[in-house]
C-alpha positions in Angstrom: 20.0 59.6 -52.0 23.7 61.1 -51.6 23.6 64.5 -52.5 25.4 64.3 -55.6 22.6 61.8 -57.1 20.2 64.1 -55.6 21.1 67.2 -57.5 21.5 65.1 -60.4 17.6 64.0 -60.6 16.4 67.5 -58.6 17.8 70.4 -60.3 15.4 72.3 -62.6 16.9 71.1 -65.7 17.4 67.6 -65.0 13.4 68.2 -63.8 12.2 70.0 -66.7 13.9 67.1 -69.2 12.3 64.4 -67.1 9.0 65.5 -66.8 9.1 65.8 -71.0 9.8 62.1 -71.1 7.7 61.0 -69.2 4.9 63.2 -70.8 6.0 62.0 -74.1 6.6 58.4 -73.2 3.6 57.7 -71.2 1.5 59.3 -74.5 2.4 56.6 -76.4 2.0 53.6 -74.1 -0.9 51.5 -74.4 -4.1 52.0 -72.4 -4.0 48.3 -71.8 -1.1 49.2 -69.3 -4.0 50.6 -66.8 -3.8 47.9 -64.9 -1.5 46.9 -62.0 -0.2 43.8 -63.4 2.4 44.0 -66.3 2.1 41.0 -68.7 4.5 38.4 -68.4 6.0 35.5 -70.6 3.9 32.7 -70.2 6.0 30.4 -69.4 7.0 32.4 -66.2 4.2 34.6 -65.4 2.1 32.0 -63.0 5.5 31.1 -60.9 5.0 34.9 -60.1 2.8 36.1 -57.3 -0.5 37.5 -58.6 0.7 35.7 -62.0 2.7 39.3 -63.3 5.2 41.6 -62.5 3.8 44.6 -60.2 4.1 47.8 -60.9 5.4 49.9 -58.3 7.7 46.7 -57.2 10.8 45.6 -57.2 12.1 42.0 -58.5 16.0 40.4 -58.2 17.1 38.2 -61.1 20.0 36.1 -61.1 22.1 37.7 -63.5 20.9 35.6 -66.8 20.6 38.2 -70.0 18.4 35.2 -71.4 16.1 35.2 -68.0 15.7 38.9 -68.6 15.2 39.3 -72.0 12.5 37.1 -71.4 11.0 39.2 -68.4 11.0 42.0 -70.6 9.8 40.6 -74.0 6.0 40.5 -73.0 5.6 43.9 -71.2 7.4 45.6 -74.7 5.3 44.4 -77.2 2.2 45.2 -74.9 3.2 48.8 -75.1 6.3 49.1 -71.8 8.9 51.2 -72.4 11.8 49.6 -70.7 15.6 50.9 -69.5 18.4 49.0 -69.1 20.9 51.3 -66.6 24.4 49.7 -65.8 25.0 46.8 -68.0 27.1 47.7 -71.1 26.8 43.9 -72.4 23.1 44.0 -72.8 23.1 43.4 -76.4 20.5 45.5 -78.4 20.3 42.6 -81.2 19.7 39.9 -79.0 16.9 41.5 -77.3 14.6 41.7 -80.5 15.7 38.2 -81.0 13.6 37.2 -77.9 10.9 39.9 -78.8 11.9 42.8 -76.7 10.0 46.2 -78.9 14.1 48.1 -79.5 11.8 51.3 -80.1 10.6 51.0 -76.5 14.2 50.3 -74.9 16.4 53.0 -73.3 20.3 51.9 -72.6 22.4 53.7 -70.3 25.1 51.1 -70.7 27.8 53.1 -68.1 25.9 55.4 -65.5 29.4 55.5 -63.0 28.5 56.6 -59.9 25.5 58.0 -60.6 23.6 55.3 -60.9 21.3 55.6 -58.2 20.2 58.5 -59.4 19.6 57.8 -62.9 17.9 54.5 -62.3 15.7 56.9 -60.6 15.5 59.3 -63.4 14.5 56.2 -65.7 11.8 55.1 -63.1 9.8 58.9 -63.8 9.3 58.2 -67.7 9.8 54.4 -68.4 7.6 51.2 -67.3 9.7 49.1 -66.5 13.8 50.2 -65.3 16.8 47.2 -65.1 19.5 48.1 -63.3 22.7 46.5 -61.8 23.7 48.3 -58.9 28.1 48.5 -58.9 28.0 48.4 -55.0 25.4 48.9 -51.9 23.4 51.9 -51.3 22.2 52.9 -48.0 19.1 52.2 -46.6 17.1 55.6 -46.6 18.1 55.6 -50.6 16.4 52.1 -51.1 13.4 54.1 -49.0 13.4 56.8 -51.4 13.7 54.5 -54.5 10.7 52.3 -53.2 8.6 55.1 -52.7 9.2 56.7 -56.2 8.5 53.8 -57.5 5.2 53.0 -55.9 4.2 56.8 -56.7 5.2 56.5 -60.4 3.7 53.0 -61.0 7.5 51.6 -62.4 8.5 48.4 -62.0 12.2 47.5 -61.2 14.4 44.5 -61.8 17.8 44.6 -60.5 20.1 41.5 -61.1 20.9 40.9 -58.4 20.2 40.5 -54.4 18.4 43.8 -53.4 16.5 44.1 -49.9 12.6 43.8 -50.2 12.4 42.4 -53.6 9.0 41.1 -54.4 10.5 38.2 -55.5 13.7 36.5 -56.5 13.9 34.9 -59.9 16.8 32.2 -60.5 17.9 29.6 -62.7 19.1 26.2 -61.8 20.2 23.1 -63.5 20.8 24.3 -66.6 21.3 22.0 -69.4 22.6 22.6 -72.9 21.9 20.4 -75.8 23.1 20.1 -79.8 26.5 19.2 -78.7 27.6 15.7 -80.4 30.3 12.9 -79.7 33.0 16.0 -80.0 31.1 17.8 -82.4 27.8 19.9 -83.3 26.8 22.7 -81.3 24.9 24.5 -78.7 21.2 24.7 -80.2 18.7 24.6 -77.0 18.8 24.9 -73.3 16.9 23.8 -70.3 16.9 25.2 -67.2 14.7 25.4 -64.1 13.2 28.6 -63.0 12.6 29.3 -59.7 10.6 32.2 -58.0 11.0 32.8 -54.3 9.0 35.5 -52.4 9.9 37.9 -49.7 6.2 37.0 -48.0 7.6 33.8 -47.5 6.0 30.1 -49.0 7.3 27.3 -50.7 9.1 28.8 -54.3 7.2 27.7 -56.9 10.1 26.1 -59.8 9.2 25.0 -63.5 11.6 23.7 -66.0 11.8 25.7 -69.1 13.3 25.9 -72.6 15.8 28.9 -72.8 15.2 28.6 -75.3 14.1 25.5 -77.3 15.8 23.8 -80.6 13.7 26.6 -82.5 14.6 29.4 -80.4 11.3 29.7 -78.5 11.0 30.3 -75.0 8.4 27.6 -73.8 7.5 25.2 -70.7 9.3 21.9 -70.8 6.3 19.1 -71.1 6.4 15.8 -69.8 6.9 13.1 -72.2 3.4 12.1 -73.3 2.8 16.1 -73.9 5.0 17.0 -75.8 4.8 13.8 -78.3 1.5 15.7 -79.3 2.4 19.3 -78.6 1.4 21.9 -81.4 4.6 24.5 -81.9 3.5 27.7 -80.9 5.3 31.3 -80.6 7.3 33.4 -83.3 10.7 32.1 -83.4 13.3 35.0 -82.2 16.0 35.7 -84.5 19.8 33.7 -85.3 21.4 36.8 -83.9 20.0 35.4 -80.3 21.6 31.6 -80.5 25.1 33.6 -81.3 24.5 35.6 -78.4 23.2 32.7 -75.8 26.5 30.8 -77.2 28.6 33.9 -75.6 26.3 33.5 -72.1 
């Protein structure tokens, strides 16, 4: 960590004011969040090795504010408290619209150069810590970030590439629907969703509804599945289709 970021995160203040966070936050998280698996949406979770997101690891997305909004859905309402750190566009209302918990979510929309160090701060109190990095960071700071994060149990997505990412989550073939002979509009999308891990394997791919004509987030069945398919899932709010319109 460049000694700037470090004084940021180490000085007695900046120490004291983290370590009441992360007192206060980790009080009112579920017990259920024990375990070393973080739930995951459904429709993603079993492309993911071990069938969750870890804590203590570190995942790259494909920037996609739908993909992530649907990564962090699941671990919200199960009790995560989740920052977003670097990405002023994240929009607050869209986020409940795919289920994200807004009174677990921190947003540090514009960090500068300092965001190292605050995505490190975020990893001490909160569950779960997005960031977009602005440019590279050395390798003994990725070190340092690893092993904070293994020590405080926080899992990190970064959109983005990042070196020794559990996995890589991206989105192919995406598909929009609703849109008529030069009229209608955008009402559903399908895309596939595919997980690659640094261990190595074949990626493991499923197509997916991001999200579907009622604003779900659900696997694509085959034909003959979905013709007797029961609906399923809350559906997120009309805020979100304005906001996957923008995306």
């Amino acid at each position: 960590m460049a000694p700037a970021a470090a004084t940021l995160v180490e000085s007695s203040p900046a120490r004291a004011s983290v370590r009441e966070l992360q007192a206060r936050i980790r009080s009112m998280q579920a017990a259920t969040l024990d375990s070393r698996l973080v739930p995951t949406h459904p429709a993603i979770a079993s492309l993911l090795p071990g069938g969750g997101l870890k804590q203590g690891a570190t995942y790259s997305v494909a920037p996609s504010a739908t993909l992530l909004m649907t990564l962090l859905a699941a671990p919200s309402q199960a009790g995560s408290w989740c920052a977003v750190v670097g990405m002023p566009e994240f929009g607050a209302e869209a986020a409940a619209g795919f289920g994200v918990d807004l009174e677990r979510l921190v947003l540090v929309p514009d960090p500068g150069e300092q965001w190292l160090a605050v995505t490190a701060a975020m990893a001490d109190a909160m569950s779960i810590v997005v960031t977009r990095p602005p440019k590279r960071t050395s390798d003994g700071n990725l070190a340092r970030l690893s092993a904070r994060l293994r020590q405080r149990g926080s899992t990190l997505i970064v959109m983005g590439s990042w070196p020794q990412s559990e996995a890589m989550l991206s989105l192919s073939d995406s598909a929009w629907s609703g849109i008529g002979a030069g009229h209608g509009h955008l009402a559903a999308r399908q895309a596939t969703v595919t997980v690659s891990t640094r261990l190595g394997g074949a990626p493991r791919s499923a197509r997916v509804w991001l999200p579907d004509p009622e604003l779900r987030v659900t696997r694509v069945l085959p034909p003959a599945e979905s013709a007797s398919a029961t609906p399923a899932g809350s559906a997120a709010s009309a805020v979100a289709t304005d906001y996957l319109r923008a995306v």
